[in-house]
Backbone bond lengths (Angstrom), bond angles and torsions (degrees), N, CA, C in turn:
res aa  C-N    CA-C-N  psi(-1)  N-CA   C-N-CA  omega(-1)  CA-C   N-CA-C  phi
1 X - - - 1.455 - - 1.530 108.62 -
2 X 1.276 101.93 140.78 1.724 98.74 -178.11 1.849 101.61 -111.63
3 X 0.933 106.69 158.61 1.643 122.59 153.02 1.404 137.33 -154.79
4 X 1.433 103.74 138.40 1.406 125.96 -163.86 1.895 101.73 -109.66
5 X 1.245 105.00 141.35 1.199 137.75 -174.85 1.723 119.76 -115.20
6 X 0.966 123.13 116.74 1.581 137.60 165.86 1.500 124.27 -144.50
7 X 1.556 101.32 130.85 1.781 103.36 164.51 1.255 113.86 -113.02
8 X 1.627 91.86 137.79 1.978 107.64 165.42 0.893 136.18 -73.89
9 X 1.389 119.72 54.89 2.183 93.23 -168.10 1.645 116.55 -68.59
10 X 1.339 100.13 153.07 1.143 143.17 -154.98 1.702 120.95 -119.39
11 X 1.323 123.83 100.18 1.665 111.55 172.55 1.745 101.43 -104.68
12 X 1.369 103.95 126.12 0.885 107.68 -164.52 1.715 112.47 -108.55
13 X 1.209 152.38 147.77 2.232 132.53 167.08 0.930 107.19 -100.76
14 X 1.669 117.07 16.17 1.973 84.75 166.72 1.133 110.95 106.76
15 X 1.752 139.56 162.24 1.236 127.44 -166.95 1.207 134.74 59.96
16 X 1.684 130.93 -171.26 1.091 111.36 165.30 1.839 118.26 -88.64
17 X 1.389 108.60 127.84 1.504 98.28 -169.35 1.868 102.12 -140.99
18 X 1.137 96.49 130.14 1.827 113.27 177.62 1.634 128.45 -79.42
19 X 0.604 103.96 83.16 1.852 114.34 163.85 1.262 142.76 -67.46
20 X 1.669 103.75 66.02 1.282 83.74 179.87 1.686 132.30 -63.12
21 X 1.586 110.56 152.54 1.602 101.50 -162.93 1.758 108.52 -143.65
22 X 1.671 101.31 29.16 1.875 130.50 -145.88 1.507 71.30 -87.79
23 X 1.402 136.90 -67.31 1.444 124.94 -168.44 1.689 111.70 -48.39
24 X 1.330 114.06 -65.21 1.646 121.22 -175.92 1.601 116.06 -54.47
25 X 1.111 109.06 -6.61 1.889 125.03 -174.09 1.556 76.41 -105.79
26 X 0.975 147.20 -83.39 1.318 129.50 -149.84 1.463 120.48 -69.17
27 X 1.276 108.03 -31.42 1.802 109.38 170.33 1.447 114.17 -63.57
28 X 1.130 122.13 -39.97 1.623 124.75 166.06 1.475 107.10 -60.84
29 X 1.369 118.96 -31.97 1.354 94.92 171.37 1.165 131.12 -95.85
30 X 1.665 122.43 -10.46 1.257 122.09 157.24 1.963 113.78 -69.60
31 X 0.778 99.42 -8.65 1.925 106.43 -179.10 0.868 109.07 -91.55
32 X 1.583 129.95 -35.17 1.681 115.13 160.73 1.541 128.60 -86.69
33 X 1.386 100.46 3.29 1.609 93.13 150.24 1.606 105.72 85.65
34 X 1.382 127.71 -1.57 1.255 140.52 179.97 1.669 117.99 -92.29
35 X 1.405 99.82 100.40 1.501 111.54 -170.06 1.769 111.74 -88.59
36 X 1.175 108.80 8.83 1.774 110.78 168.93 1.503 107.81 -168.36
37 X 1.001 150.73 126.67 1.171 166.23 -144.11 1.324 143.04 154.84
38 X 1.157 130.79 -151.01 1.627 135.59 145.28 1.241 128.15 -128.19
39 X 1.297 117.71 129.92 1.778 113.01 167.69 1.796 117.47 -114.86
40 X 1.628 88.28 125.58 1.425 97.84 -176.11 1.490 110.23 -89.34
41 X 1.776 138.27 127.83 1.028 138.76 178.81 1.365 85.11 -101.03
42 X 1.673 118.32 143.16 1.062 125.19 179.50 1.679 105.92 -143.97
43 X 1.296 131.68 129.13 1.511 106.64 156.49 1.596 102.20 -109.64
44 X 1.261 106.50 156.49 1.382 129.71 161.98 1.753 126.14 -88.53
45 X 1.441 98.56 76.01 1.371 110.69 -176.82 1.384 81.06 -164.56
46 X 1.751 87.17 165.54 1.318 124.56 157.76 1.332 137.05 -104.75
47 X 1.691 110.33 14.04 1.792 115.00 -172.76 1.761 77.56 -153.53
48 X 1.030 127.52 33.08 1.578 108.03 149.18 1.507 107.50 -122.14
49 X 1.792 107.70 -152.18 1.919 104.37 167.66 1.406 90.07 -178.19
50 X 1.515 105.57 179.21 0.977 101.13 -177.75 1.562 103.89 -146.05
51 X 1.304 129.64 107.72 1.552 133.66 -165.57 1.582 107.86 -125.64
52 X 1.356 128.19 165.47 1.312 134.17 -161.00 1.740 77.66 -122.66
53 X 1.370 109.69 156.23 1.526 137.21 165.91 1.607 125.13 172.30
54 X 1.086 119.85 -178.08 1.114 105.59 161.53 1.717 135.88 -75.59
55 X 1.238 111.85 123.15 1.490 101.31 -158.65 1.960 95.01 -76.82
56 X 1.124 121.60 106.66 1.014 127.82 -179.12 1.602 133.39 -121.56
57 X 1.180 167.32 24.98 1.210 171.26 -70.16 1.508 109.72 -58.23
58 X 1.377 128.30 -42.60 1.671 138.41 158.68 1.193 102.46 -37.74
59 X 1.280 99.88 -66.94 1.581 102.41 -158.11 1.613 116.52 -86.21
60 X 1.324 103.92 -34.59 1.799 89.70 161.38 1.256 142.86 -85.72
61 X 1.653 113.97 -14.58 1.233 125.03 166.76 1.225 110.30 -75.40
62 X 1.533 116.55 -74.41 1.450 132.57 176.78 1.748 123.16 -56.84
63 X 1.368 97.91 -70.48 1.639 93.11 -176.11 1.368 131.64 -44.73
64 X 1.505 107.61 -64.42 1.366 132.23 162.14 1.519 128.73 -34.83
65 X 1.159 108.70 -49.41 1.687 111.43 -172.07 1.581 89.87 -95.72
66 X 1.720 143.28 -2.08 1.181 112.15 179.22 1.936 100.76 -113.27
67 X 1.574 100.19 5.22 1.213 87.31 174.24 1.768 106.59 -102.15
68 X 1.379 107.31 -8.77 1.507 105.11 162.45 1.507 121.33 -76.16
69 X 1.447 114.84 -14.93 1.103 114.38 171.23 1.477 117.61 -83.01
70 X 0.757 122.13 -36.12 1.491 134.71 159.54 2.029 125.85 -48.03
71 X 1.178 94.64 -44.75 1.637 112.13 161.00 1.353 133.64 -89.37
72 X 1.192 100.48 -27.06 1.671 123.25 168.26 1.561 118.80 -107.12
73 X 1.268 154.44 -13.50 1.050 157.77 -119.28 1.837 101.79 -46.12
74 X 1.170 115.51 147.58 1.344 121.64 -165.20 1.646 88.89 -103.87
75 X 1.195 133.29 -30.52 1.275 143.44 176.48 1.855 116.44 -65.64
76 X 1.387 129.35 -11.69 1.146 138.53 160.22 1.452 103.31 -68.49
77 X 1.656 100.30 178.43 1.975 120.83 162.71 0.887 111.19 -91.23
78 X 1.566 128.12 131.48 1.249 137.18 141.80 1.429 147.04 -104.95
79 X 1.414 105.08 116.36 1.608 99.81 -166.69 1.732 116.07 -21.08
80 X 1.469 115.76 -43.28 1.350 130.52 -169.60 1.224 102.97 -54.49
81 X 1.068 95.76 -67.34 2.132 104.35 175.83 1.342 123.70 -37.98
82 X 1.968 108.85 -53.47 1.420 118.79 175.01 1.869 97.56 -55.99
83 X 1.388 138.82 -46.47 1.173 111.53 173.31 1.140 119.84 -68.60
84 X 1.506 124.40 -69.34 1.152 114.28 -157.98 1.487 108.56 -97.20
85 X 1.444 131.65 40.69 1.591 106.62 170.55 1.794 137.78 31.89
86 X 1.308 99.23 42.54 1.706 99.46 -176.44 1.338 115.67 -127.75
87 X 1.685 110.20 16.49 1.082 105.26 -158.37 1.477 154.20 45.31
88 X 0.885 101.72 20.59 1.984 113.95 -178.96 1.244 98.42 -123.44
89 X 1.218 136.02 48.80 1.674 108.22 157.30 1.863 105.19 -92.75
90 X 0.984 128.19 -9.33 1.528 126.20 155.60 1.779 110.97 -46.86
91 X 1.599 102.72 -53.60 1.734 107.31 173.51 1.205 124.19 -29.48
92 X 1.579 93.20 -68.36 1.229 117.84 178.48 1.936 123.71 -42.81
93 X 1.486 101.31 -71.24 1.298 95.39 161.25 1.450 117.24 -47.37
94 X 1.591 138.29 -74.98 1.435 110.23 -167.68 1.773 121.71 -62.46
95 X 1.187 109.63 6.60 1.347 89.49 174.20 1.715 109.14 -84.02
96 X 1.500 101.15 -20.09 1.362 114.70 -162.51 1.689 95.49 -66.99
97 X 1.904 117.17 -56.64 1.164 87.43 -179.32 1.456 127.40 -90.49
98 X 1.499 116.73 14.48 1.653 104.50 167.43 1.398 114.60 -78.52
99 X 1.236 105.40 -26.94 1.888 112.56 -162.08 1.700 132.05 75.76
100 X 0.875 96.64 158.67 1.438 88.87 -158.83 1.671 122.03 -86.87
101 X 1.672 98.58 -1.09 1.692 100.00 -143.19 2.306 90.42 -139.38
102 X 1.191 94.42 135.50 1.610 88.51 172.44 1.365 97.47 -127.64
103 X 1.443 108.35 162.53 1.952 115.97 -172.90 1.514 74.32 -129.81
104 X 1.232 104.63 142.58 1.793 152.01 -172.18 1.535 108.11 -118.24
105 X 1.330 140.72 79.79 1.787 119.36 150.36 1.320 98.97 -26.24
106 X 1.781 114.84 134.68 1.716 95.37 125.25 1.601 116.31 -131.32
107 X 1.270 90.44 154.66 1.681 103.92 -164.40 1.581 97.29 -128.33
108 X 1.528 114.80 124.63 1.344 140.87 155.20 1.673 80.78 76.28
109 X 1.399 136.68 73.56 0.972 139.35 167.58 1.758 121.52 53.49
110 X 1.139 128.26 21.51 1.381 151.51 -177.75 1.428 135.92 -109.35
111 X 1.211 147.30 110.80 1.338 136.91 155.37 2.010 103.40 -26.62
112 X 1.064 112.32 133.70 1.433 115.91 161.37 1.429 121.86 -86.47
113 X 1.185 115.78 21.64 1.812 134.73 154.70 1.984 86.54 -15.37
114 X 1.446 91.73 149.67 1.794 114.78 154.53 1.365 99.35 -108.33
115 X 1.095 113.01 172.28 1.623 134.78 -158.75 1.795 104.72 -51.92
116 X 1.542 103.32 -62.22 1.028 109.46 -170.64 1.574 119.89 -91.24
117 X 1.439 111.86 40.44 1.654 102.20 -142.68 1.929 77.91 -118.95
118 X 1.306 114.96 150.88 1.475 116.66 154.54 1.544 115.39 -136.17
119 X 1.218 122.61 170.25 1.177 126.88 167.79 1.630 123.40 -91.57
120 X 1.257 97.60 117.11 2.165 92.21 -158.61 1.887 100.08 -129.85
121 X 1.315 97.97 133.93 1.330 114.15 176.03 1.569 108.36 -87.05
122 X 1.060 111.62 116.67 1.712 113.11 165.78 1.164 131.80 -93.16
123 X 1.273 112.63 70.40 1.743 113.95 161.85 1.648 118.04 -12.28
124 X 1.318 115.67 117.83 1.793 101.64 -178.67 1.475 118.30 -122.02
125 X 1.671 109.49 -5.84 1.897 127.77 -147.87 1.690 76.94 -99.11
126 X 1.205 77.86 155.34 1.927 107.61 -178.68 1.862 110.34 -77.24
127 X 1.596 101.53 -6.16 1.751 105.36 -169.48 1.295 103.05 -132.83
128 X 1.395 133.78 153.81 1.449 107.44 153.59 1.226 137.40 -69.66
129 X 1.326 121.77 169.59 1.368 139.28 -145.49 1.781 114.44 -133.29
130 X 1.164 137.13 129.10 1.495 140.13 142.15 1.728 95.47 -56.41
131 X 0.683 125.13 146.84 1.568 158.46 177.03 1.463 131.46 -129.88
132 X 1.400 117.57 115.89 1.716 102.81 160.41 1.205 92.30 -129.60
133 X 1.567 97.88 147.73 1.732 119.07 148.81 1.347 125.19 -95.91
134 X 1.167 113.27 127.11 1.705 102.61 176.61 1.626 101.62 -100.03
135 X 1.423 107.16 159.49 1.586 117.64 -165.07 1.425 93.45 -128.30
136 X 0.993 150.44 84.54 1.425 152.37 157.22 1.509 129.59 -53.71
137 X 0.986 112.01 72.82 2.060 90.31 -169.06 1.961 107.73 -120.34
138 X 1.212 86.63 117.96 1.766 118.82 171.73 1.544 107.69 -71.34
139 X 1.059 96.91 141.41 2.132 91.99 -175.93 1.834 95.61 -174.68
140 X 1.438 93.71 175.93 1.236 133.90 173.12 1.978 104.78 -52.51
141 X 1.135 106.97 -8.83 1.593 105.41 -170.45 2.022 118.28 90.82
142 X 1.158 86.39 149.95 2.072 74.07 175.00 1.117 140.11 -52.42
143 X 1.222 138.63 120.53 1.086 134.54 178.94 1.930 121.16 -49.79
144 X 1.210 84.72 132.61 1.592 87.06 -161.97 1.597 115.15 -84.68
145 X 1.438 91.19 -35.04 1.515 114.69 177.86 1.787 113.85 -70.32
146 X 1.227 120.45 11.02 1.437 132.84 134.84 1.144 127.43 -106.11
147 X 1.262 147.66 18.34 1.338 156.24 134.97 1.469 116.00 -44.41
């Protein structure tokens, strides 16, 4: 089994904000040379996530951040807040239920994406942020027959 390693950084302003990152997930996986496997998108935070959809302007500007507002309201109490005063315990919860991490098939050197599907980073913290993504992908080993 082989594995390949890559990070995304990310500048992020704060709020809720969409990233698509479907190109930079796929160049890491054509660069490690792994024609069947898995790739893990992961971020390392606790107020971002990382979900597949359509990267669309409706739906990531509009839809998304008003149906998290609606399930999350940033305008409630949060234990988080009553400690630490930073305003993000809203963050916190939606990152909790999107999660932070998506698993990718890839087959014949590819993300197994559907048509309309992208890979999108969700900004969730009330400030901006430095960001990394890690790109993990496990496979069959490099393809040799591009050498």
């Amino acid at each position: 089994m082989f594995t390949h390693n890559e990070t995304i950084p990310l500048e992020t302003h704060g709020r809720i904000q969409a990233i698509d990152i479907t190109e930079r997930v796929s160049k890491a996986i054509e660069e490690s040379g792994v024609r069947n496997g898995l790739a893990c998108v992961f971020t390392a935070s606790s107020t971002s996530a990382i979900v597949t959809n359509e990267f669309e302007p409706g739906l990531m500007e509009e839809d998304i951040p008003k149906a998290l507002d609606r399930l999350f309201p940033s305008s409630i109490e949060y234990g988080h807040q009553r400690r630490w005063h930073d305003g993000n315990g809203h963050s916190h919860v939606r990152a909790a239920f999107l999660g932070p991490s998506l698993t990718l098939p890839i087959i014949d050197g590819r993300a197994a994406l559907g048509t309309w599907q992208q890979i999108v980073f969700l900004e969730l913290d009330n400030k901006p942020r430095h960001r990394e993504v890690v790109v993990q992908i496990v496979g069959d080993g490099p393809d040799r027959r591009l050498q």
